[in-house]
N, C-alpha and C positions, 0 to 999 in steps of 0.2 A: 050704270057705269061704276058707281060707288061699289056697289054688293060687287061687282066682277070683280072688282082690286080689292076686297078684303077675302072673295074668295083665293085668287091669286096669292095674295099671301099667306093665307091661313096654311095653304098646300105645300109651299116654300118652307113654313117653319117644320111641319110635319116630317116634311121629307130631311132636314138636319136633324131632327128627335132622331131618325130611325138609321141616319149614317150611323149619327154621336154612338146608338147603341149596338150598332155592328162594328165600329172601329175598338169603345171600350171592351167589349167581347173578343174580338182577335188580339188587343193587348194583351188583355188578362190570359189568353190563351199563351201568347208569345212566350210571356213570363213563368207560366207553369210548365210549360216546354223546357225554358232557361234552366230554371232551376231543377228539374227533375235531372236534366240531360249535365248539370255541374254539379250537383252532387254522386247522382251515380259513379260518374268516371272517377271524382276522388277517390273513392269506397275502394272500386274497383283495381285502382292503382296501390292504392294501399293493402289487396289481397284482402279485402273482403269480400265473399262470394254469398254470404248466409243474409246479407240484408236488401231489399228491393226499397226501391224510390217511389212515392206519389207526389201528385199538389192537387190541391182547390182554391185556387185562387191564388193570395200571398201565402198559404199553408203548405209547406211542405211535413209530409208526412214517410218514416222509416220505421219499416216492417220488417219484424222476420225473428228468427233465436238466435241470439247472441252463443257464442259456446261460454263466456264466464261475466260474469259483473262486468271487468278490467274492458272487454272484449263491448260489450254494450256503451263502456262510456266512451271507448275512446269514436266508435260509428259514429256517435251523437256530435263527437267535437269536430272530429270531421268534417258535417254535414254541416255545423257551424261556421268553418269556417270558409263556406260559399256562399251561404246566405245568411240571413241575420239571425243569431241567435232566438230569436223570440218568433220567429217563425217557424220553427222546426217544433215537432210534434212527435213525440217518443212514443211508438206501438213498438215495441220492441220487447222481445219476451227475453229470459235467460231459463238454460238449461240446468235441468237441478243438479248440484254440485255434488251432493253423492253418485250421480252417476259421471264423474268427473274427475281422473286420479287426483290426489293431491301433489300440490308443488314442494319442494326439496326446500325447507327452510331453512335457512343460514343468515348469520348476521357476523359481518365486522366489526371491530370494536376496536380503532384506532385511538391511543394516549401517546401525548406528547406535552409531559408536565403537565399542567394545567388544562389543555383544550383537547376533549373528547370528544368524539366521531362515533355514532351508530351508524351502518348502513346494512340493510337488507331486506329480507321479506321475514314476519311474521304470521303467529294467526292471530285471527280478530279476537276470539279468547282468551290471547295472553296478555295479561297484566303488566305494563310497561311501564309504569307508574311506581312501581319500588324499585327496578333495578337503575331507571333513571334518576332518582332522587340519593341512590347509593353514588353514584357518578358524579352528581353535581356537589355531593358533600367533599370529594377527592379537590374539583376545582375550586378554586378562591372566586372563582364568580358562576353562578348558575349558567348565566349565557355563553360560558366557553364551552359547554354541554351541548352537541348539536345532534337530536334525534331525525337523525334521516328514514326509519324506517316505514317499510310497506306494509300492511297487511293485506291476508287474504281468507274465506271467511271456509276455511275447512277446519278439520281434528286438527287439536293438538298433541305430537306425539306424545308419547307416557313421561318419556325424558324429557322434553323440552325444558320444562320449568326447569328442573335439576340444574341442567347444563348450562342454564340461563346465570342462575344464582351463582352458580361457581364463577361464572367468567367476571359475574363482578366482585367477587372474592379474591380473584387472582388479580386483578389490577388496581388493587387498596397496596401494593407490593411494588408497583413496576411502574416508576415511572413517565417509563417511555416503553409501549409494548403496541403489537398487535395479535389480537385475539381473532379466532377465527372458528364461529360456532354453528354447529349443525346437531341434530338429535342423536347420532353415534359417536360425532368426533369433538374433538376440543383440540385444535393448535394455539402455541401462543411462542411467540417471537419476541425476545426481549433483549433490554441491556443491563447488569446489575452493577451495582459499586464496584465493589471488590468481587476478587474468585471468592472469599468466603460469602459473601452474601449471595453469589450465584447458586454455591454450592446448598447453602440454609433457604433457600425458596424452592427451589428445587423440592427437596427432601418435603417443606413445608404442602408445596400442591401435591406432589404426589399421593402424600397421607390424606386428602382431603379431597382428592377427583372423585366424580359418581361412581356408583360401580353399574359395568354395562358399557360405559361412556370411554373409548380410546384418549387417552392424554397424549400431546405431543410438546415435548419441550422443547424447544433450542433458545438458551436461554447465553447471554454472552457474557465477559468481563473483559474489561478493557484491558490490550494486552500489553505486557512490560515490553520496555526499550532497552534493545540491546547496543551496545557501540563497543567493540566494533563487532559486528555481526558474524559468529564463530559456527566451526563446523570441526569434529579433531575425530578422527577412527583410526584404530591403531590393530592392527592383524600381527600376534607373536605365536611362536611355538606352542604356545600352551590356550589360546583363546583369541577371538576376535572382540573386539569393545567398543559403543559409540559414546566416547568417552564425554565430550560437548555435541550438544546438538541446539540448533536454533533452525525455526522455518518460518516464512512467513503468511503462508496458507495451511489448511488444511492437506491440499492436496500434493504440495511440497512435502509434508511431513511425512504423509504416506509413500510419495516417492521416496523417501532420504530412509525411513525405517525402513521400508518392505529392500532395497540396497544391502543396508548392515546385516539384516537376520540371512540374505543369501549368500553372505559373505563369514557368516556365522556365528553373529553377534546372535546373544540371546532372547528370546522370546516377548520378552518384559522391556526389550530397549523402548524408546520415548525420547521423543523431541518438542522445544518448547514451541510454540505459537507466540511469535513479537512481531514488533514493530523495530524498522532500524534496516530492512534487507538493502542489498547495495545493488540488486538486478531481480527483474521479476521471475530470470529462468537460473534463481536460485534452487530451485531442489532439482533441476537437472542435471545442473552441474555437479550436484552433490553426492547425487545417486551416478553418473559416468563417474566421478573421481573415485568412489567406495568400489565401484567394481572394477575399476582399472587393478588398484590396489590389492586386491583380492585376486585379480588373473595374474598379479606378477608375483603373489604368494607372502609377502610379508611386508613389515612397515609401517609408517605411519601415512596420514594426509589432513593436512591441518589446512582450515580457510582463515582469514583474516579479511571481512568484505571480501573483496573479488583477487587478491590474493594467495594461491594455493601454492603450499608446501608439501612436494610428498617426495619420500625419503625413503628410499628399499631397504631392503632387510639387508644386512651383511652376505656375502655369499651367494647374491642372486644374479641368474644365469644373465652374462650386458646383452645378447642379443634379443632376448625374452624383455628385457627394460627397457630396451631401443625398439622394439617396437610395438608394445602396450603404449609408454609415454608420446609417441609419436601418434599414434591412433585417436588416444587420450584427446590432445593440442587441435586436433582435426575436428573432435568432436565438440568440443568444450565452450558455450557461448560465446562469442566477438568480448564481453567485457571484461573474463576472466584471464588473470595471467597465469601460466603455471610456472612454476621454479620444481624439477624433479632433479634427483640427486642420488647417485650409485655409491656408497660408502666402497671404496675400497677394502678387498679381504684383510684383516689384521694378519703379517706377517712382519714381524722385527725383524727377521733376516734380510729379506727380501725389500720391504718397503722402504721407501725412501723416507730419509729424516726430514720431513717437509712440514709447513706450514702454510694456508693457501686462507688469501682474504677477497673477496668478489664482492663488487658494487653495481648492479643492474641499473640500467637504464630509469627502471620504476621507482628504484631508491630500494629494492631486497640486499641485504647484505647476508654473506651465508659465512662461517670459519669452521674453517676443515682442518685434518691436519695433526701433527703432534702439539702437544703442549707438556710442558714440567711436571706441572701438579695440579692440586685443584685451587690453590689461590692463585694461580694463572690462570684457567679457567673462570675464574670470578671478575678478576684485573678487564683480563677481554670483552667479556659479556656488558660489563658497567661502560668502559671506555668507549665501546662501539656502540651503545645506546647514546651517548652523550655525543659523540664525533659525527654521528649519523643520523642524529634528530630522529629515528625512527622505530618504529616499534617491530620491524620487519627483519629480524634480527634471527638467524638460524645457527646456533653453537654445536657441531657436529665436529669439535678434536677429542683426539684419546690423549689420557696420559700414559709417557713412557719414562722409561729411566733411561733410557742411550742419549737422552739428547748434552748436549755440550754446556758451560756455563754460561751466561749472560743469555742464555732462549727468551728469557722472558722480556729484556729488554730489546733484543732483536723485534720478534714478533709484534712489541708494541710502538715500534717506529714505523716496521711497517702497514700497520692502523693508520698508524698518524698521515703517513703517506698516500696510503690510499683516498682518506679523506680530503686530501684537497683533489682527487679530482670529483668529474660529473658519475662515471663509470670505468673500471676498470678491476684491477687486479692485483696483486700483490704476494709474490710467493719465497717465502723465509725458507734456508738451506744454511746447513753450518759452517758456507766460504762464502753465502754471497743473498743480498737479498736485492729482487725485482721488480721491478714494478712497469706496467704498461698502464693504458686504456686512454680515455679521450675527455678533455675539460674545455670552459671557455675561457681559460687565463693563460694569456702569453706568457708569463712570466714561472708557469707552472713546475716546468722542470730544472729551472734554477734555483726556485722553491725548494723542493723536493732533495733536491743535491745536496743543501748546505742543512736541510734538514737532516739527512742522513748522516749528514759527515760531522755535524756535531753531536747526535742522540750517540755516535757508533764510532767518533773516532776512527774511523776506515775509510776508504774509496772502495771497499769492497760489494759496488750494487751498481743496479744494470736501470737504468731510465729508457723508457720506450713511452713519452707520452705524446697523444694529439692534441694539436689545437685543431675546434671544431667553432664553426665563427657563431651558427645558431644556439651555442652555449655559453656563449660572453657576453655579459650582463652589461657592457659597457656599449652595446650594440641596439641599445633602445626597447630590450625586453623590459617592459614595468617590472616594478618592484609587485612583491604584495600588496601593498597600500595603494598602488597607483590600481592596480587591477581591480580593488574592490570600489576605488573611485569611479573608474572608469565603467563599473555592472551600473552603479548606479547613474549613470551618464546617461548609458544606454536603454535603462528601463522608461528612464525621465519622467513625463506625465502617464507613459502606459504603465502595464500592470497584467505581473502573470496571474492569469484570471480561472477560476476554477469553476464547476458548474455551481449550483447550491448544496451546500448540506457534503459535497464529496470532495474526492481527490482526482477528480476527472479534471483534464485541461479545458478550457473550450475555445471555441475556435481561433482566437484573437492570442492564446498563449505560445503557437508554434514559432512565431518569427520572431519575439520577444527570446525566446529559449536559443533558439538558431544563432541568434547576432553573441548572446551570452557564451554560449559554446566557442565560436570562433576563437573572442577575448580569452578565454579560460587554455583553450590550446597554446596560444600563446607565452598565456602568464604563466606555465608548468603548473609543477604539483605543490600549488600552496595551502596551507591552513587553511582551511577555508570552511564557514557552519554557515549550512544554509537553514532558517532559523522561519516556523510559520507561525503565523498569530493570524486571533479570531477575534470577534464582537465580544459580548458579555452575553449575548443572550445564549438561551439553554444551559444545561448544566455543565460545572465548571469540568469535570473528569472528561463529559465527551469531548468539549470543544479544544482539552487539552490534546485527545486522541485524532481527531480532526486534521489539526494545527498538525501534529507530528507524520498523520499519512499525507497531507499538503507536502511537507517538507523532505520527505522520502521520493515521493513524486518526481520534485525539479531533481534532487538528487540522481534517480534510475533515469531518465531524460536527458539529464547530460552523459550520462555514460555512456545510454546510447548513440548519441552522438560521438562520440569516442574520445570525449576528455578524461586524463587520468583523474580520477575521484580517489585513491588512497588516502589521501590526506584530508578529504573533507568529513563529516560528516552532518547529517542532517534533525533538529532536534522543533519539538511541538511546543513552543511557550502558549498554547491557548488564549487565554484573554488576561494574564498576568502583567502583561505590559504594553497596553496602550498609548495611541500615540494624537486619540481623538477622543472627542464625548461619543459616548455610548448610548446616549440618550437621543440622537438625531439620528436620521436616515444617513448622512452624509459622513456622522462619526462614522457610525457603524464601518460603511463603508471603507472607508478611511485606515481602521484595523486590520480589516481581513485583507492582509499582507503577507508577502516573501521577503524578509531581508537576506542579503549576504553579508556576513564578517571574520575578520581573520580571528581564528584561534589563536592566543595570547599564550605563549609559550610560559610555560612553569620559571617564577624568578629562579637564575640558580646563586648561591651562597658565593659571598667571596672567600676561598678555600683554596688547600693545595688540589691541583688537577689530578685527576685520578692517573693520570701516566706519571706523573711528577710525586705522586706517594707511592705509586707502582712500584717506579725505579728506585726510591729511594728505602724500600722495602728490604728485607735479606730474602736473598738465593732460598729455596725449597722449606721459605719461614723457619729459617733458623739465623740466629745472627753469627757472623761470617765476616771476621777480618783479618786482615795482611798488617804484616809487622810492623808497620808505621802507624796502626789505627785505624785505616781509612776506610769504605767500605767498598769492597770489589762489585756490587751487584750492579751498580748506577751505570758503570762503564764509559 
């Protein structure tokens, strides 16, 4: 009975031996199933088709010709990452790379101050090791030197080295550039100081590029600020001339010259490249006004920012001007105004003895008209810059000898008159001088009356003014100061935000600008510098140029919004004037700012008033008295 129960069990254990080694065999199989059938499908998704899967065991095993090195290792990492690295087993062949075209090597070579960027493909033959240690000498620290690149194990072209060595030749130059290298070409993209030191590197690579090797330069300098941002062509008898020119692209430029040469300016015209434009569809407008100008045959057209003056030639046909300038107005962007003007043909017989003074809505003032002499002429021009704060000032009188005595001091009451309102007119005749148009002061044409009747000693004038109520200051319009209080009110903890490094809004600036716009419609056309600043870091000229396209920005943004901007302009203080440390993430921060502030008008002298030495002037500058002594000009 013993021997049956150890044979019993003897047969018991046996038969678990020979499960244990049929179940570990169908594991071991599971697993090389597993994995053969998880790595394949990666391969395969990944578009490799050139390698097969095996296993034996925990060994998996990948077969087959890789087509490059690159091509071999990335199969193997693949196959790694389905099973464990230390199980995979590389039978993996690679095709010989002569029979294998070569890849198109190219490297970039990005500098910004101090921190340089390799990135690309090389060959394994070239020597990276001198042109990196040329690089790292440019930086103040070795590790701002970042060698990104690839190699690969083909020819190296005949030029490569060349091309190699120039590119770090050209960037011992530029300290903010990118270089762009391949075995035929060389580009490089840059900023320089100044035009002169654009123009001396230039000159400088040129004489020193490979030969063989295409150089491409576009090489920049930071461009001048114009205020106020001009445009002036003038078409006469004898020649056409773009006598100022300003643009603020490229492409602007070529639209405003390729205008003037069809218009028949000469061949050699040129326009500057600044900073300062008051719309971005500045050269459209410049290029419709030069050809408006030119279909109506003579004249000028002058820009002031968004301001246009254009003034016909004497003798031009009005239905030909009525309707070029009307076609003109239809075409001409939303932010520009035009003010266009028919001189009258000069006939003394015929013409009326008139003087005409015009105050637009915008603040353009234009004098037409006769006048004495030319120190009435001079009297006018000075008195109306001073009475009309503005720079928008259009002197289109002839002098005649018919007119009567005391013209001078007639014409300069009616100035005087005109300036107290918002808009209007004012036109001098030798019985009677007029005035209409529209102010917010009740009290305006009482004003105006007692004004007349003591500069003139006469009742001889005709008042025609409005009261307009949204032009009486007394009606809760802010002042200037309250407006610029009230930007900052509204900017409060936000902040017109810009992307990095540009003049682009982002997305958080639109409502901030929107609520500003409103305010600004309000407050009219005041003084107003919209003013940007930056960090300290980078160099001081970009961040000045930066700051100045920042500030041109909110500037084009409000106008289109449709606030008058005449009066503003916009200017780049870069990192000149902080308002935090520069040393903290938070300063930084903190700097890179849009202020608004009033333009602080010119102190003026306490002096006699320029109408008040006008008057007290003699008649056609000559001294002129009545037999008591007295002098007749004053009146």
């Amino acid at each position: 009975m013993r021997l049956s129960t150890l044979t019993t069990l003897g047969g018991t254990f046996l038969g678990a031996a020979a499960l244990s080694i049929i179940a570990a065999s169908l594991s071991a199989r599971v697993i090389e199933e597993s994995s053969i059938t998880g790595v394949a499908r990666v391969l395969e998704t990944d578009g490799i088709d050139w390698a097969e899967v095996d296993a034996n065991g925990l060994q998996v095993f990948v077969y087959g010709t890789a087509p490059s090195e690159a091509d071999r290792f990335r199969a193997l990492s693949l196959a790694g990452q389905v099973v464990d690295a230390a199980r995979v087993i590389d039978e993996l062949n690679v095709n010989d790379s002569r029979d294998i075209e070569a890849p198109q090597f190219s490297v970039e070579i990005l500098r910004n101050e101090d921190r340089i960027s390799l990135i690309g493909l090389v060959p394994t033959s070239f020597d990276r090791e001198p042109l990196v240690q040329t690089l790292e000498a440019l930086a103040d620290d070795p590790e701002d030197v970042s060698d990104l690149m690839e190699s690969a194990n083909f020819p190296a072209p005949e030029s490569w080295g060349p091309a190699m060595r120039f590119a770090g030749f050209a960037l011992a130059d530029l300290p903010r550039a990118k270089i762009s290298v391949n075995a035929e070409r060389i580009a490089i993209e840059a900023m320089a100081e100044t035009a002169e030191d654009r123009d001396r590197i230039a000159a400088k690579l040129d004489s020193a590029a490979p030969d063989g090797i295409e150089l491409v330069l576009d090489l920049e300098a930071p461009r001048p600020v114009i205020s106020p941002f001009a445009l002036r062509f003038t078409i006469s008898e004898d020649s056409a001339e773009l006598e100022t020119c300003a643009a603020d692209t490229e492409a602007a430029r070529a639209s405003i010259v390729n205008a003037a040469r069809l218009a028949g300016a000469s061949a050699d015209t040129d326009c500057t490249i600044a900073l300062g434009v008051p719309s971005p569809d500045w050269g459209t407008a410049g290029a419709e006004a030069i050809a408006a100008l030119a279909e109506i045959g003579g004249g000028s057209v002058t820009f002031s920012n968004a301001d246009i003056a254009l003034v016909a030639a004497e003798g031009t046909d009005p239905a030909r001007f009525d309707r070029v300038v009307g076609a003109l107005e239809g075409d001409l962007p939303e932010s520009f105004v035009l003010d266009a003007v028919l001189p009258e043909t000069p006939d003394e017989d015929a013409a009326p003895l008139e003087f005409v003074a015009t105050r637009s809505p915008e603040g353009q003032v234009a004098l037409r008209g006769l006048i004495d002499n030319e120190v009435t002429r001079t009297a006018i021009d000075g008195f109306a810059r001073a009475a009309f704060s503005s720079n928008s000032i259009q002197v289109g009188a002839r002098v005649s000898d018919n007119l009567p005595d005391g013209w001078r001091a007639r014409v300069l009451a009616g100035l005087e008159a005109l300036s107290r309102l918002d808009n209007g007119a004012a036109i001098v005749t030798p019985d009677r001088i007029s005035v209409r148009g529209d102010t917010g002061n009740k009290d305006a044409s009482a004003e105006i009356a007692s004004l007349l009747s003591e500069k003139l000693g006469t009742d001889q004038f005709e008042i025609d003014v409005a009261y307009v109520e949204k032009l009486d200051p007394s009606l809760g319009i802010p002042t200037p100061e309250e407006c610029v209080a009230q930007i900052d009110d509204i900017i409060g903890e936000r902040k017109i935000s810009f992307e990095p490094g540009a003049a682009t809004f982002d997305a958080t600036a639109r409502d901030i600008l929107d609520d500003i716009a409103e305010l600004l419609k309000l407050c009219g056309d005041i003084p107003l510098e919209i003013q940007g600043h930056t960090d300290s870091q980078g160099r001081e000229v970009m961040n000045q140029q930066l700051s100045q396209e920042r500030a041109q920005a909110v500037l084009i943004a409000l106008a289109e919004r449709r606030v008058l901007t005449s009066a503003y302009r916009a200017v780049g203080y870069g990192e000149e004037d902080p308002i935090a440390d520069n040393d903290t993430e938070a300063g930084r921060e903190a700097n890179r700012r849009i202020e608004f502030t009033l333009i602080e008008p010119d102190p003026v002298p306490e002096e006699e008033t320029t109408l008040e030495s006008v008057e007290a002037a003699p008649q056609d500058g000559a001294q002129e008295e009545s037999g008591d002594g007295t002098d007749e000009v004053g009146e």
